[in-house]
N, C-alpha and C positions, 0 to 999 in steps of 0.2 A: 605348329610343329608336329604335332599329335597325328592331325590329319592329313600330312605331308609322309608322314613313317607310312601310314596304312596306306594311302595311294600306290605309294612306293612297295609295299608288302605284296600289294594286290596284283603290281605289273612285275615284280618278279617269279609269285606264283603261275601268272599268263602265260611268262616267256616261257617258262618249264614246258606246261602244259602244250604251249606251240613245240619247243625242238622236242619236246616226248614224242608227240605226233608223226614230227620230221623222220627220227630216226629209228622209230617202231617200224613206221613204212620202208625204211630201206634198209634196214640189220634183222628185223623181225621181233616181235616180243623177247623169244629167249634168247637172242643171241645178243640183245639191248644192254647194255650196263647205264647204271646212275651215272657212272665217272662219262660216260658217254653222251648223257641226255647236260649233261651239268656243261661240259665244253661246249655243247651246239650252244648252249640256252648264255655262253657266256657269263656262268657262274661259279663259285666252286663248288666242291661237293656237298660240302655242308649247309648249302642254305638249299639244295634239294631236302636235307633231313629234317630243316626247319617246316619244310611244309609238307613232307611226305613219310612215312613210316617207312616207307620200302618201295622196291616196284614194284608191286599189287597193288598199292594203295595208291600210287602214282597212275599205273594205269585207267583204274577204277576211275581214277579223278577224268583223263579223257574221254572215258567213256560216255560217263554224265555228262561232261560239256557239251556231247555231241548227240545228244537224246533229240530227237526229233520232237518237236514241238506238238504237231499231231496228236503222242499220246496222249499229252492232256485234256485236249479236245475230246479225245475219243473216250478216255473215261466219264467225263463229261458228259457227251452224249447219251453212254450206254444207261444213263442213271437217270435220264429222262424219258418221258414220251416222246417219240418222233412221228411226226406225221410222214416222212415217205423214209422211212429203215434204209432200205434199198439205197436211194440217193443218198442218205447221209454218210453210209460205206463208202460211196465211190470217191465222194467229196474229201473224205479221209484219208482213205489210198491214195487218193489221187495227189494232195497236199505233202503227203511220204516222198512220192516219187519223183515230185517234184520239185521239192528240197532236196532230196538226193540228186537230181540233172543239176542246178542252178550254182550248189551251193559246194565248192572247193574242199572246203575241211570237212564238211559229211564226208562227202566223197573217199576222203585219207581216212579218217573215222573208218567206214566198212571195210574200205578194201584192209586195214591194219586188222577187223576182226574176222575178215570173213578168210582172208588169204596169208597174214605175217601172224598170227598168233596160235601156238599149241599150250591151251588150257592144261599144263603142265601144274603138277599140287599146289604150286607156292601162290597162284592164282585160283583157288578152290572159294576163297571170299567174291572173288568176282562172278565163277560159272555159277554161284548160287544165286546172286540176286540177278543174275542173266535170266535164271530159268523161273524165279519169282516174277520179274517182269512180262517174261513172254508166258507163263501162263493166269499174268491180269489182262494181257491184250487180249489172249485167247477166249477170255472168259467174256470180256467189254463186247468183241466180238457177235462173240452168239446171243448176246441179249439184245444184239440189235438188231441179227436175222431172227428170233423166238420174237419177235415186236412184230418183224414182216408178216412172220405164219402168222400173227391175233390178227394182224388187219386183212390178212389174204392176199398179201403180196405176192407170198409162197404157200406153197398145199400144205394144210392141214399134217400132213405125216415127213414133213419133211426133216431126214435128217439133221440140225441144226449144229450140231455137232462135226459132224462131217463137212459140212462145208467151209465151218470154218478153218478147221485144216488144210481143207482145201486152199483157200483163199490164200492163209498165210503162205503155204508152200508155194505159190503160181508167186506171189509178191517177195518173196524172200529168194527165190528161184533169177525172176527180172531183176533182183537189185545186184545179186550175186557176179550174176553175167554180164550185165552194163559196165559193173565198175572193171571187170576183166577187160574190156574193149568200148571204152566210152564212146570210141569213133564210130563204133559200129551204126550208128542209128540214134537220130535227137529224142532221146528219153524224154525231154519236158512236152516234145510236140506228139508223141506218141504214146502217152501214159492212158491219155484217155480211154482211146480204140482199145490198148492192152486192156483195161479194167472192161472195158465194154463186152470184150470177148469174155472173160470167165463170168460177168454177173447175167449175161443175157443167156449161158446156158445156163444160169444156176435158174434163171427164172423158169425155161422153158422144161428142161430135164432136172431137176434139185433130187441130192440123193437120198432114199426114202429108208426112214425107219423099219426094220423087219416089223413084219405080222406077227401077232401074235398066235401060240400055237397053242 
């Protein structure tokens, strides 16, 4: 019986988490009510409070479900030696973007944060561990081009830093735009050439460090 309640627990926090999804994407974050997420999800309002605080904490909760896998690979990576840096970037990007082509509720996932959501106060818990997160990507990042410069992948004076902003903004740029017009062009058969284009000028031209004066 025990473990018939928690099954049971588990697939009515799911359903949430699905019409949260549903109805972020087509009311928008702020203009979302719980009484609204609770009618999609076929519940009442109260067994949302069972498992959610509020909408921040409800949203926060879609967020996490929809975390790309990748980053933990990538932390992962960044915390070893690699033998080729370079390739294990693209392999990583590459793995982002194509989870995002393949995969449905990624897809709902960005387009709700990149396009239905204004980071309005009462969501101030979630813009922080947003920018916690993107600046551990940032960090995972550059220790695996600062790996490329030891083995000479990249020169000696190469901004490392810059590039990896670089990188994020060209990738955060293609996810942005794709889910605007996913017709546009097959993301999962094109992600490569895209990643190939920013790392083969980062190889040839990479932005360099000022001299010192």
């Amino acid at each position: 019986m025990v473990r018939k309640t928690r099954v049971d627990t588990l697939a009515t926090r799911n359903a949430l988490l699905d019409a949260a999804l549903q109805v972020f994407r087509e009311r928008g974050v702020a203009h979302t009510r719980l009484a609204d997420v609770a009618s999609r999800a076929g519940v009442t309002r109260g067994a949302i409070y069972w498992h959610f605080r509020d909408k921040a904490e409800l949203f926060a909760a879609v967020c996490e479900r929809g975390t790309l896998p990748v980053e933990a690979l990538l932390a992962e990576a960044s915390r070893s030696q690699q033998r080729d840096p370079l390739a294990t970037v693209k392999q990583l990007a590459l793995m982002a973007l194509k989870q995002l082509a393949t995969h449905a509720d990624t897809q709902a996932m960005f387009d709700v944060i990149f396009h239905k959501c204004e980071f309005t106060e009462d969501l101030a818990p979630v813009v922080a561990k947003n920018d916690a997160d993107r600046a551990a990507c940032l960090s995972q990042v550059r220790a695996l081009f600062d790996q490329a410069v030891a083995i000479g992948q990249l020169p000696p004076d190469t901004d490392t830093a810059l590039a990896t902003h670089g990188l994020h903004a060209y990738l955060v740029g293609l996810m942005h735009e794709w889910v605007l017009a996913p017709a546009s062009y097959d993301l999962a058969r094109c992600a490569e050439a895209l990643l190939d284009t920013y790392l083969a000028g980062l190889s040839q031209r990479p932005p360099r460090c000022p001299k010192p004066t």
